[in-house]
N, CA, C and O of each residue as an XYZ file, in Angstrom:
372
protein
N     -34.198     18.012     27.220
C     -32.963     17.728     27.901
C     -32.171     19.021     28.021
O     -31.783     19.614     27.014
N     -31.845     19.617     29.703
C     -31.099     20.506     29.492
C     -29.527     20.112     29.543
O     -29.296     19.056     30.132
N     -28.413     20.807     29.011
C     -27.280     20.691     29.366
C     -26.611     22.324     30.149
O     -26.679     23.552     30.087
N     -25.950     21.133     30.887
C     -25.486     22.246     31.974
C     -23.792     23.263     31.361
O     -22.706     22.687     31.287
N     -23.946     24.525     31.064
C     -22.667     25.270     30.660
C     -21.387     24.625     31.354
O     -20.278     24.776     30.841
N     -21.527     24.054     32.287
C     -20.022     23.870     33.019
C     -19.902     22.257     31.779
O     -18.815     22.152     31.212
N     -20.700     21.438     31.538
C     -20.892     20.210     30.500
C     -20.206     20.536     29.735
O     -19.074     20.097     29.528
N     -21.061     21.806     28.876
C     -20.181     22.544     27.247
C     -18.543     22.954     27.449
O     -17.684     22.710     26.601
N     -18.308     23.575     28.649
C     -17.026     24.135     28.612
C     -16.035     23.121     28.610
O     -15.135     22.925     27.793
N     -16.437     22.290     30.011
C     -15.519     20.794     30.193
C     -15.265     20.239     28.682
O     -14.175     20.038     28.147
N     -16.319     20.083     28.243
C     -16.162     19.608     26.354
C     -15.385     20.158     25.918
O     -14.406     19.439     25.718
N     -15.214     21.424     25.539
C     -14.512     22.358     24.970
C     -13.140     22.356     24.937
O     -12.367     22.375     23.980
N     -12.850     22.317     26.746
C     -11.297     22.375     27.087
C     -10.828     21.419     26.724
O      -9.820     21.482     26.020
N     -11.460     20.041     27.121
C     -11.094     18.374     26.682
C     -10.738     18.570     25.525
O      -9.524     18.483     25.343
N     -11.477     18.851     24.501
C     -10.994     19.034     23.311
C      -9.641     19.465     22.505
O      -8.829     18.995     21.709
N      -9.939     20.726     23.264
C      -8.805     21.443     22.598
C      -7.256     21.246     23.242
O      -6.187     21.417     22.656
N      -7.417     20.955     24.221
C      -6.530     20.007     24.671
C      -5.836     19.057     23.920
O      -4.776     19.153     23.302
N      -7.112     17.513     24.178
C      -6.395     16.580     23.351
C      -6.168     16.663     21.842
O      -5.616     15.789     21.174
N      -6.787     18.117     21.266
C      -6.338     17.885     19.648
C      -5.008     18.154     19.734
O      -4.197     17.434     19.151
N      -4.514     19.546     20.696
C      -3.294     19.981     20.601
C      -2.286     18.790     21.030
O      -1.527     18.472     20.115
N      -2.146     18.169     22.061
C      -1.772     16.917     22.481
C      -1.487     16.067     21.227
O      -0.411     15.515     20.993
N      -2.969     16.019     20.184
C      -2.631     15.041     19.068
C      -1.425     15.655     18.062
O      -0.327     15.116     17.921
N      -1.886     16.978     17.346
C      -0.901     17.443     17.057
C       0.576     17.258     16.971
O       1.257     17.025     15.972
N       1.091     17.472     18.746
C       1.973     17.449     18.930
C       2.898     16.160     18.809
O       4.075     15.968     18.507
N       1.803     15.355     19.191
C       2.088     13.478     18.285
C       2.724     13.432     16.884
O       3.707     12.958     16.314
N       1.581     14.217     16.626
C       2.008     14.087     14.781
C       2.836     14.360     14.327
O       3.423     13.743     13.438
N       3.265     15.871     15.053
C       4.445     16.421     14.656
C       5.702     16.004     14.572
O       6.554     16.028     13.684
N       5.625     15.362     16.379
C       7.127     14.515     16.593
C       7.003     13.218     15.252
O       8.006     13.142     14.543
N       6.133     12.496     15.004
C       6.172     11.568     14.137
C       6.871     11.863     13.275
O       8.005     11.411     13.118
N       6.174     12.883     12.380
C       6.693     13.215     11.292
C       8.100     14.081     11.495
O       8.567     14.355     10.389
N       8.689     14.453     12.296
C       9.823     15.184     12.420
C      10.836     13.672     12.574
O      11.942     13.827     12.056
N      10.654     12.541     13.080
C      11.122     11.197     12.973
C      11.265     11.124     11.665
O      12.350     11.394     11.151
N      10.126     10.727     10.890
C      10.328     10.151      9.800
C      11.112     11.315      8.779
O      11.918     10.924      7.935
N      10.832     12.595      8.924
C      12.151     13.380      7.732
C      13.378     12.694      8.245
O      13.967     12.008      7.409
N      14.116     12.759     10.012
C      14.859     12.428      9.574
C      15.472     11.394      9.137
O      16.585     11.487      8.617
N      14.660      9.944      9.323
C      15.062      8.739      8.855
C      15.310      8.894      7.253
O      16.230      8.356      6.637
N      14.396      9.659      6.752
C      14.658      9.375      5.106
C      15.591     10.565      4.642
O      15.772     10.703      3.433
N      16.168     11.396      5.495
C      17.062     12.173      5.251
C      18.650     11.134      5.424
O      19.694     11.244      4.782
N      18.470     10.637      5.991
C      19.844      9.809      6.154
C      20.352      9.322      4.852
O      19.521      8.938      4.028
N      21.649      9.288      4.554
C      22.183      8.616      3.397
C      22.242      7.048      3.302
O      22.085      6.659      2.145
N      22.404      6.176      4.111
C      21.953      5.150      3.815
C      20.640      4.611      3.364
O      20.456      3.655      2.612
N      19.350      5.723      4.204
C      18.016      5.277      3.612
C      17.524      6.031      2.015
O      16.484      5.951      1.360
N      18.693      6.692      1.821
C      18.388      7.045      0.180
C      19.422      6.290     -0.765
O      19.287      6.413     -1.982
N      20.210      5.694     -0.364
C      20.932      4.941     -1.239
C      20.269      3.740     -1.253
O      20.658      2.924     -2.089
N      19.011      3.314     -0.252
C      18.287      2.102     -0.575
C      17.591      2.232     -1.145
O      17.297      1.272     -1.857
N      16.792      3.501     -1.280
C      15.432      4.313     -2.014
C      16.289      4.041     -3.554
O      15.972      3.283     -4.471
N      17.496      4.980     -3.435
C      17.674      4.743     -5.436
C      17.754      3.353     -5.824
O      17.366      2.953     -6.922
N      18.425      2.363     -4.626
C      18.508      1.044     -5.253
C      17.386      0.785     -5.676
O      17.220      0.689     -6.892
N      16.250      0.590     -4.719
C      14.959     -0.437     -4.942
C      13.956      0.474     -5.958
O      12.827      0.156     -6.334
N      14.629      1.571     -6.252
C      13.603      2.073     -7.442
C      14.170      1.939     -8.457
O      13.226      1.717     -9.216
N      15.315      1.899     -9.229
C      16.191      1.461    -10.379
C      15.848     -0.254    -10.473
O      15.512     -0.708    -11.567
N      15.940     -1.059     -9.415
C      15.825     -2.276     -9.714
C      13.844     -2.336     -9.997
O      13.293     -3.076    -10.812
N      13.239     -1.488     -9.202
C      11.798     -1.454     -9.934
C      11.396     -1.196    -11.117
O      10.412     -1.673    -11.682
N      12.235     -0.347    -11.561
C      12.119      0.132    -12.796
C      12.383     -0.829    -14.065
O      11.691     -0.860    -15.083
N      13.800     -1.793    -13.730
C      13.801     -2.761    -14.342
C      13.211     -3.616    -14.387
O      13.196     -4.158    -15.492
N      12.346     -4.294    -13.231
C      11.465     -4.817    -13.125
C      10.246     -4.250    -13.953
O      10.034     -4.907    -14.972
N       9.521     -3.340    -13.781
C       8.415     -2.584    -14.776
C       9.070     -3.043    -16.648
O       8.451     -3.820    -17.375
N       9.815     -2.645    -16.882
C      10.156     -3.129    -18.279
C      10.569     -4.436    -18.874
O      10.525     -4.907    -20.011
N      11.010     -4.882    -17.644
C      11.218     -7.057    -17.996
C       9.333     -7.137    -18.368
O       9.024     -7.146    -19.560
N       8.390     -7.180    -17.487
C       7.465     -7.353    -17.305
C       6.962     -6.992    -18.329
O       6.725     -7.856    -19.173
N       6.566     -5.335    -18.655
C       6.416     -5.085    -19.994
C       6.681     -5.477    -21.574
O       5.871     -5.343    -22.491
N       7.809     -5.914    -21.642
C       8.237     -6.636    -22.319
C       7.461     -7.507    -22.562
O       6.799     -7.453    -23.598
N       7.326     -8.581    -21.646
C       6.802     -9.819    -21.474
C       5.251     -9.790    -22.091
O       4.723    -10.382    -23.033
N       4.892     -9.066    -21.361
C       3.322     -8.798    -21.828
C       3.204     -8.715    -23.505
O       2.537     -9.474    -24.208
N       4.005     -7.626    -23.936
C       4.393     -6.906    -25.305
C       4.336     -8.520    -26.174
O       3.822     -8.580    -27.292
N       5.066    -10.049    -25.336
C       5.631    -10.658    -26.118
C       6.932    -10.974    -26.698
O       7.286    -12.068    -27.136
N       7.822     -9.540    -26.635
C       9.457     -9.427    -26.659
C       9.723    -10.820    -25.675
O      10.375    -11.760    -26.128
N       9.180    -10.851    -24.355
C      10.388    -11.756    -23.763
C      10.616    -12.782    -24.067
O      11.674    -13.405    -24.153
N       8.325    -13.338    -24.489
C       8.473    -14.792    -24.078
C       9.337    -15.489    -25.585
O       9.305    -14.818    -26.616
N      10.092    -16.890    -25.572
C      10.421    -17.163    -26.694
C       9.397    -17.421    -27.624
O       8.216    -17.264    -27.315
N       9.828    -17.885    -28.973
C       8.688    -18.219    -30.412
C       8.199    -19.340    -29.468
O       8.837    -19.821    -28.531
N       7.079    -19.639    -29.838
C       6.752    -21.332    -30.119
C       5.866    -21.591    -28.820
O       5.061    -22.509    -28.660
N       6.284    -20.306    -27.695
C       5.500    -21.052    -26.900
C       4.246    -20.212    -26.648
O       3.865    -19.392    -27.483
N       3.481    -20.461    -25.264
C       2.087    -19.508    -25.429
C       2.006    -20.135    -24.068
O       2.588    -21.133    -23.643
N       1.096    -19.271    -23.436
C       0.940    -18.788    -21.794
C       0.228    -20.216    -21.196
O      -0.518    -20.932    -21.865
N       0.507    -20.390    -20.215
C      -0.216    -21.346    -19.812
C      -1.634    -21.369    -19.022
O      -1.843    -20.557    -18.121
N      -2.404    -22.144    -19.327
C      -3.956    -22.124    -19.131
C      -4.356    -23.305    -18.127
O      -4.383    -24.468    -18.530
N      -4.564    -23.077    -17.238
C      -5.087    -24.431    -16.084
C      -6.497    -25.181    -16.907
O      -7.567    -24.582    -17.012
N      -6.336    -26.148    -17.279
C      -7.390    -26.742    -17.935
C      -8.720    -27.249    -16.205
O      -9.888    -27.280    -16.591
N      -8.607    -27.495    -15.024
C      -9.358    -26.777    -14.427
C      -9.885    -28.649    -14.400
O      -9.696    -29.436    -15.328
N     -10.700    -29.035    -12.775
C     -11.480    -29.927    -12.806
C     -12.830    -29.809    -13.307
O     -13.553    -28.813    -13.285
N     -13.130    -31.254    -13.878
C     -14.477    -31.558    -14.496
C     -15.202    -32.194    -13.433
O     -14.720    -33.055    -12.697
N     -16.524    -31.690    -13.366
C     -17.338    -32.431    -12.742
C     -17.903    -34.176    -13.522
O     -17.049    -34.799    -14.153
N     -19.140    -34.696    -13.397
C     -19.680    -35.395    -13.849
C     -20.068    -34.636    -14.962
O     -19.742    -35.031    -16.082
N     -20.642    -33.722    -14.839
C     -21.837    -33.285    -16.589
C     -21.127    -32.084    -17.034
O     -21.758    -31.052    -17.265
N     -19.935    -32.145    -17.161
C     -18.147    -31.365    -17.897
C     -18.404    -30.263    -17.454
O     -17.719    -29.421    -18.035
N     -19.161    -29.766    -16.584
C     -18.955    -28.456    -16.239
C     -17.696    -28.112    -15.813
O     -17.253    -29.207    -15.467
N     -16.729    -27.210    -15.588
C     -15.415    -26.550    -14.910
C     -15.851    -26.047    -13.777
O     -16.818    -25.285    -13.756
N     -14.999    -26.517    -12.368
C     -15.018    -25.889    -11.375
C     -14.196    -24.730    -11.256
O     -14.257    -23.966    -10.293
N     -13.093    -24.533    -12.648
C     -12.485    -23.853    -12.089
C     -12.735    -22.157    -11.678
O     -12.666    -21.553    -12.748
N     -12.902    -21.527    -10.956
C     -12.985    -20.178    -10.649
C     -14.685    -20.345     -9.925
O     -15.460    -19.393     -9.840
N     -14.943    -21.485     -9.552
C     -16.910    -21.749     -9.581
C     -16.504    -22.003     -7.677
O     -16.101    -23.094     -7.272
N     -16.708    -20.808     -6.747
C     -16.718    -21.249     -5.341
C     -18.088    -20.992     -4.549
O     -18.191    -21.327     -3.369
């Protein structure tokens, strides 16, 4: 199979073209998104929802640890359907 040089070049230019083209996509994108998260309202939501994550991460922790849950009680366990010959369906698809 031969290919014809005017084939390779057309390739070439196409190329470098649409990468630069892509590029220039990207760029504007990302020049969008600094400045959305440069804005002061979208960082006063950023500190909110990461302080309230954070509290969230340590309720949870806690919990796990045992601190949260009260004495007496203990996690709950789906006892799960029985077939005819007691097998458990549960987790069986």
């Amino acid at each position: 199979m031969h290919i014809r040089p005017s084939v390779v070049i057309a390739l070439g230019v196409g190329y470098v073209l649409g990468a630069r083209a892509g590029r220039d996509h990207y760029d504007a994108i990302m020049r969008q998104a600094r400045e959305v998260r440069e804005r002061p309202e979208v960082q006063s939501a950023a500190g909110l929802v990461s302080a309230q994550a954070g509290t969230l991460y340590q309720r949870v922790r806690d919990m796990l640890a045992g601190e949260g849950a009260p004495s007496g009680t203990r996690p709950f366990r789906p006892t799960g359907a029985h077939s005819s010959n007691g097998v458990s369906s549960v987790g069986a698809h």
